[in-house]
C-alpha positions as CSV (number, residue, x, y, z in Angstrom):
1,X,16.2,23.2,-21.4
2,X,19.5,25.4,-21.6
3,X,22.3,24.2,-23.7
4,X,25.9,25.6,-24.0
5,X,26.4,27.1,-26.9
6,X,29.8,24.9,-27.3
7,X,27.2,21.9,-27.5
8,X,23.8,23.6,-29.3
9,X,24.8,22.9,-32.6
10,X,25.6,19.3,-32.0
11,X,22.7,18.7,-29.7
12,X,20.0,20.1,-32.1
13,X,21.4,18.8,-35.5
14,X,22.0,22.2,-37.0
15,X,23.7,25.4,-36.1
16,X,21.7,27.6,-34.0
17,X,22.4,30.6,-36.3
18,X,19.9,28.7,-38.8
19,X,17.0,28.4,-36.2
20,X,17.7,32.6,-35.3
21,X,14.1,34.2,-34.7
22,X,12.1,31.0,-35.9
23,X,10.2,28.6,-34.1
24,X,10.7,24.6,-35.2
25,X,9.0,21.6,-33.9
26,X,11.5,18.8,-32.8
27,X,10.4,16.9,-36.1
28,X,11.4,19.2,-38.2
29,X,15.0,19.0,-36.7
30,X,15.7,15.5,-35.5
31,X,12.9,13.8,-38.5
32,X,12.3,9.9,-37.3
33,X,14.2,10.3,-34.4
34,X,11.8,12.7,-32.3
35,X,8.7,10.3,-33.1
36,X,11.3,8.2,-31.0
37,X,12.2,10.1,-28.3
38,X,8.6,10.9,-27.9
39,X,7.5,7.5,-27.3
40,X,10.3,7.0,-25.1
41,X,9.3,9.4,-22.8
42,X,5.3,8.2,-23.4
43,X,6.5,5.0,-22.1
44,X,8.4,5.9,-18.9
45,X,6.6,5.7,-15.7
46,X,8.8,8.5,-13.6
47,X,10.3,11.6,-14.3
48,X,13.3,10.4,-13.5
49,X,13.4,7.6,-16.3
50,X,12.1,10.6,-18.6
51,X,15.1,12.9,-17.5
52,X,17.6,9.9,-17.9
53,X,16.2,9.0,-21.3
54,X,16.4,12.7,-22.6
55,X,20.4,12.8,-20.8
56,X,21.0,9.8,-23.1
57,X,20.0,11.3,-26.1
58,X,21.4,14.4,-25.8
59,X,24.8,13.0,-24.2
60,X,24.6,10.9,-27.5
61,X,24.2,13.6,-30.2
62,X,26.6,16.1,-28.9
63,X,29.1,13.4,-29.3
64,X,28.4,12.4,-32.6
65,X,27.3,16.0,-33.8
66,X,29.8,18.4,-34.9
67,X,31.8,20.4,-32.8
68,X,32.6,23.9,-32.5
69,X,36.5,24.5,-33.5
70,X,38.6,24.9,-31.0
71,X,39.6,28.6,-31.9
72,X,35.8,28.9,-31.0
73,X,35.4,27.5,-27.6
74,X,38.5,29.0,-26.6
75,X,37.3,32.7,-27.4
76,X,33.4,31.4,-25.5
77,X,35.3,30.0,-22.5
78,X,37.2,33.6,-22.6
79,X,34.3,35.8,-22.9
80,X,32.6,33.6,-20.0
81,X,35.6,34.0,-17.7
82,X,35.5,38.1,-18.3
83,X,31.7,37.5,-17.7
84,X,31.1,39.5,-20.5
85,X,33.8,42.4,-21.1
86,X,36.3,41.1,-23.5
87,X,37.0,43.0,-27.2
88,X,36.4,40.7,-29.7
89,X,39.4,42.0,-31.5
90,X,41.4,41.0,-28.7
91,X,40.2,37.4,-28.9
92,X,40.9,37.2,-32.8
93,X,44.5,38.2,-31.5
94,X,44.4,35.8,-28.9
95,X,43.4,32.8,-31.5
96,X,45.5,34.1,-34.1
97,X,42.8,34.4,-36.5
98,X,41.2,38.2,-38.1
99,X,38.8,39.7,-36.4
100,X,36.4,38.8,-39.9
101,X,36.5,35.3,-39.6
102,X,36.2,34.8,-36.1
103,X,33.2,36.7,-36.0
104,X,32.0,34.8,-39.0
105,X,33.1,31.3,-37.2
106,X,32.1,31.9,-33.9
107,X,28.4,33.5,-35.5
108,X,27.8,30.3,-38.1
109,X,28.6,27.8,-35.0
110,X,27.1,29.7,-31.9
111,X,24.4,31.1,-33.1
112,X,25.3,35.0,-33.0
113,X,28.2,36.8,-33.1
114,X,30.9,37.4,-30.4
115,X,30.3,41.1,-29.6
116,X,26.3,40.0,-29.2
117,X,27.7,37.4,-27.2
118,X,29.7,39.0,-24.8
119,X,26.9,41.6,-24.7
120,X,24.2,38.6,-23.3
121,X,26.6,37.3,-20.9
122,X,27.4,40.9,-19.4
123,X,23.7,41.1,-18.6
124,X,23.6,38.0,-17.3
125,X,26.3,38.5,-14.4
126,X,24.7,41.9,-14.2
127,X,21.2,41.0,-13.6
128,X,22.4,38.2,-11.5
129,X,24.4,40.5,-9.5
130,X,21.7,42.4,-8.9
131,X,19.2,39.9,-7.5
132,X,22.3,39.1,-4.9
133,X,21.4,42.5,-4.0
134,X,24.2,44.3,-5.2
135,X,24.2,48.0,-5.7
136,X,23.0,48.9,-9.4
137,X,26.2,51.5,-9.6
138,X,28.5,48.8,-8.5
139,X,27.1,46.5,-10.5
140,X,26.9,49.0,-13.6
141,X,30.8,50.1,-13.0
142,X,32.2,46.4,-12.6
143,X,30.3,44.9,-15.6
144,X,31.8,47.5,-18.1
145,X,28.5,49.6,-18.1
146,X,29.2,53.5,-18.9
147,X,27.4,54.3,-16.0
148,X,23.9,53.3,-14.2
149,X,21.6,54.6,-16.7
150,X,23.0,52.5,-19.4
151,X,22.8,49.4,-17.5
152,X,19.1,50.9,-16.6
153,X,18.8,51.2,-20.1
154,X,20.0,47.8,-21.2
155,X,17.8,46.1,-18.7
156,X,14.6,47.8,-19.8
157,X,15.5,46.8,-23.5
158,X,16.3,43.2,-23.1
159,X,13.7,42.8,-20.7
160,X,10.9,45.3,-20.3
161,X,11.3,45.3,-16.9
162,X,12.7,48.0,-14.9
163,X,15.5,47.8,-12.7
164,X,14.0,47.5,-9.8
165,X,11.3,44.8,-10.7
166,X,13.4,42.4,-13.4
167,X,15.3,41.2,-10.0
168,X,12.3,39.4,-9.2
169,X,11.7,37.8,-12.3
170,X,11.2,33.9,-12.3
171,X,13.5,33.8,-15.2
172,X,16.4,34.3,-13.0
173,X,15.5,31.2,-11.2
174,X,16.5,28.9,-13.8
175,X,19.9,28.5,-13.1
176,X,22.0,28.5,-10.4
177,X,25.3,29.2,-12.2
178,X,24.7,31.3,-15.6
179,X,26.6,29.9,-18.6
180,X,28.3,26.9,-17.4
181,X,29.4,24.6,-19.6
């Protein structure tokens, strides 16, 4: 499942920052409530009932869960928009708030900071641009890359994949429109 990150916290019951490098069963999160939603989904007969009954819920706890600010979604919606190449200091401007405490708001309710942020969503229009078959110095230039090698570089580390091969992945099959709301 792939959440927004406007709609994580919410969704989940705590901010994602808490849950950063840790695995959690859905008990430990949701308590009483995933012994529900369990037998729920038990108890339907089709997929489709078990994909409606998971909508519900979630539909249902992002709008009683808290929500980002709005300072917050604005600077998301922004980085998503420049697909990744954005200065964080420029957002802070943008919101009227210091660069300090929107990188400290934006990290306790998204789950990392902006800079990381806008860092993960380059990649992803990078590697997606790629699989569209896009030229890897095109690609490199137009997604704020120094050059080739550092988007070479980038790939390899967030993916241990070269170039040439992380195109295939079946990762990149997931969605059809990366970060959408």
């Amino acid at each position: 499942m792939r959440l927004s990150p406007l709609v994580a916290r919410a969704a989940l019951g705590v901010s994602p920052a808490e849950l950063d490098g840790a695995v959690f069963g859905l008990e430990e999160l949701w308590g009483r409530e995933a012994s529900q939603i369990r037998e729920g989904l038990e108890d339907a007969s089709t997929w489709e009932q078990r994909f409606a009954l998971t909508d519900a819920l979630l539909a249902r706890r992002i709008v009683e869960g808290p929500a980002v600010d709005a300072e917050v979604g604005w600077a998301w919606r922004r980085i998503v928009a420049s697909q990744g190449v954005v200065k964080v200091e420029g957002l802070a401007t943008e919101v009227g708030w210091s660069r300090k405490r929107l990188w400290a708001r934006f990290q306790a309710q998204i789950g990392l900071p902006p800079k990381r942020a806008a860092d993960l969503v380059r990649f992803d229009h990078a590697v997606h641009r790629l699989t569209a078959g896009e030229r890897a110095t095109l690609v490199a230039a137009e997604c704020g890359y120094a050059d080739q090698s550092h988007l070479n570089r980038d790939i390899v580390a967030r993916t241990g994949a070269t170039p040439v091969t992380v195109v295939g992945d079946p990762w990149l099959e997931v969605d059809g429109v990366a970060w959408s709301d």
